[in-house]
KEMIKOL-919268 format. One line per 5 residues: their letters; for each residue y, z, x of C-alpha. Coordinates in pm, whole numbers. Layout:
residues N
a> Y:Z:X | ... .
END
This chain:
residues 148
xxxxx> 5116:3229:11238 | 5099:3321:10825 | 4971:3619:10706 | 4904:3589:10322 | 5127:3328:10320 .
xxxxx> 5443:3448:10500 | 5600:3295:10842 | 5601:3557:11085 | 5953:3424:11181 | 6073:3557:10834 .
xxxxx> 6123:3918:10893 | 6312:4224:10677 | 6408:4553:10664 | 6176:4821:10660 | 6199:5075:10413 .
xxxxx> 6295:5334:10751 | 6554:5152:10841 | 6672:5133:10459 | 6642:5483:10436 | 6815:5552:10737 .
xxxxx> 7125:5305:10652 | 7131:5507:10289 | 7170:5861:10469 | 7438:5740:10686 | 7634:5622:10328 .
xxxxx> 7566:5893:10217 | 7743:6136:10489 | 8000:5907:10529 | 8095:5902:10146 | 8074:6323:10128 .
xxxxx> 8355:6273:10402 | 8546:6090:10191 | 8481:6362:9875 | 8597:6660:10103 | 8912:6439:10213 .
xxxxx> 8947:6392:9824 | 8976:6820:9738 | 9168:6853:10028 | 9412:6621:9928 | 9431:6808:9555 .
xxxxx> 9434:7108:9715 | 9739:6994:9976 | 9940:6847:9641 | 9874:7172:9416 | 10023:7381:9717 .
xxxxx> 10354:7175:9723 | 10354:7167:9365 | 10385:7573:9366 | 10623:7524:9643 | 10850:7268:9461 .
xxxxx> 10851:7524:9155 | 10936:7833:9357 | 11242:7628:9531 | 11326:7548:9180 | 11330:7911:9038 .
xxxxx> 11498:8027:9376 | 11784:7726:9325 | 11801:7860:8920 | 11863:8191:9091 | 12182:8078:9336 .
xxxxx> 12360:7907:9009 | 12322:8255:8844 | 12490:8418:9109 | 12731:8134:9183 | 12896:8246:8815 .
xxxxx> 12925:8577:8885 | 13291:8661:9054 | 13323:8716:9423 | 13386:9133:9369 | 13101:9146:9154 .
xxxxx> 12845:9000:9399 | 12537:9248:9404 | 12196:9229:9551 | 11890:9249:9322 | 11812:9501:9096 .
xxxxx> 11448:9581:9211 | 11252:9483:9548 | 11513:9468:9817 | 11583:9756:10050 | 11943:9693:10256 .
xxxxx> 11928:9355:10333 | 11522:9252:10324 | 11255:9245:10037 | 11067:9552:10043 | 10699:9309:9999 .
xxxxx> 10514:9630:9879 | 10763:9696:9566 | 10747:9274:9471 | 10445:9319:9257 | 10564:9548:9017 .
xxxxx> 10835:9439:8922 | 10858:9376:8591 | 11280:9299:8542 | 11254:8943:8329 | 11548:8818:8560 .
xxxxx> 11350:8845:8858 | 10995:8697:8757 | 10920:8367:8587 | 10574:8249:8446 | 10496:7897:8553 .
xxxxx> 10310:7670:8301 | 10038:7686:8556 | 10027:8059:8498 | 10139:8147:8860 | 10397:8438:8847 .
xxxxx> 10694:8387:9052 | 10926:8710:9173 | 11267:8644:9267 | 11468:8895:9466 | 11804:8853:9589 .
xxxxx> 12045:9002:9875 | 12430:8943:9903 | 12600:9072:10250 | 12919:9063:10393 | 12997:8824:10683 .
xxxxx> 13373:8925:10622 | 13578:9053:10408 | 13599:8701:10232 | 13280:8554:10329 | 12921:8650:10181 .
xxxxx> 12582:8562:10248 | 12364:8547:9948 | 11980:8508:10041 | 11705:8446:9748 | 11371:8476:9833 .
xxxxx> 11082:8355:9613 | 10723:8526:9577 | 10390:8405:9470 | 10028:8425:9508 | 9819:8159:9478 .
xxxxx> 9428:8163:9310 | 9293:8247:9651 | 9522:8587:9663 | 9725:8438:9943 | 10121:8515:9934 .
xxxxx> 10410:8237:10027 | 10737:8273:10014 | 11040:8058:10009 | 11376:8129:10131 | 11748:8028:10034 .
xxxxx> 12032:8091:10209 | 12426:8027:10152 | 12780:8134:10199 | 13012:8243:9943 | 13419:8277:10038 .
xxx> 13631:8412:9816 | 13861:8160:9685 | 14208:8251:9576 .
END
């Protein structure tokens, strides 16, 4: 049977079934955005992390050069053997924060203790806060014997 001139064997799409097909794209391709930020946000996280390890590692080699008897803990922000977190934001001590180029600010506070009388632990630790306010932290720990 034609109508106007058309089999009615030939048939098509409607335009609800068109519209329905273009939602579903739709949803399925905002998946694939949010997989896309979280995947920038995921590599600008390790990037902080990669530059804190780096200022904590800078931090070792300074003390590595400094002679067994003269083996100190940090100026500011430790209390005994831990960081004091509450005194890391202020300090101010240019050997204990960097400035990234991404403008985070990194704090850097150190602690050396005796395992024995030859043998110290040094242990860096590594503040920042990221844009959302959020603190990390990475720690570095190693021996140092006196060597005679």
């Amino acid at each position: 049977m034609k109508e106007h001139g058309i089999p009615a064997s030939q048939g098509g799409f409607s335009l609800l079934e068109v519209l329905i097909a273009l939602t579903i794209l739709a949803v399925g391709l905002l998946g694939l955005a949010l997989f896309q930020v979280t995947a920038i946000q995921g590599n600008a996280s390790a990037s902080d992390t990669v530059a804190a390890t780096y200022y904590g590692q800078d931090q070792m080699e300074r003390i590595q050069l400094v002679p067994f008897d003269n083996l100190a803990s940090s100026p500011f922000g430790i209390t005994g053997v831990l960081p004091d977190n509450a005194a890391i934001p202020s300090i101010t001590d240019i050997n204990q924060t960097t400035v990234s180029k991404k403008g985070l600010r990194y704090y850097r506070v150190w602690a050396v203790s005796n395992v024995t009388p030859t043998l110290r632990m040094i242990q860096v630790w590594v503040y920042w806060w990221d844009q959302r306010g959020r603190s990390h932290t990475v720690q570095l720990v190693t021996l140092r014997g006196r060597v005679s």
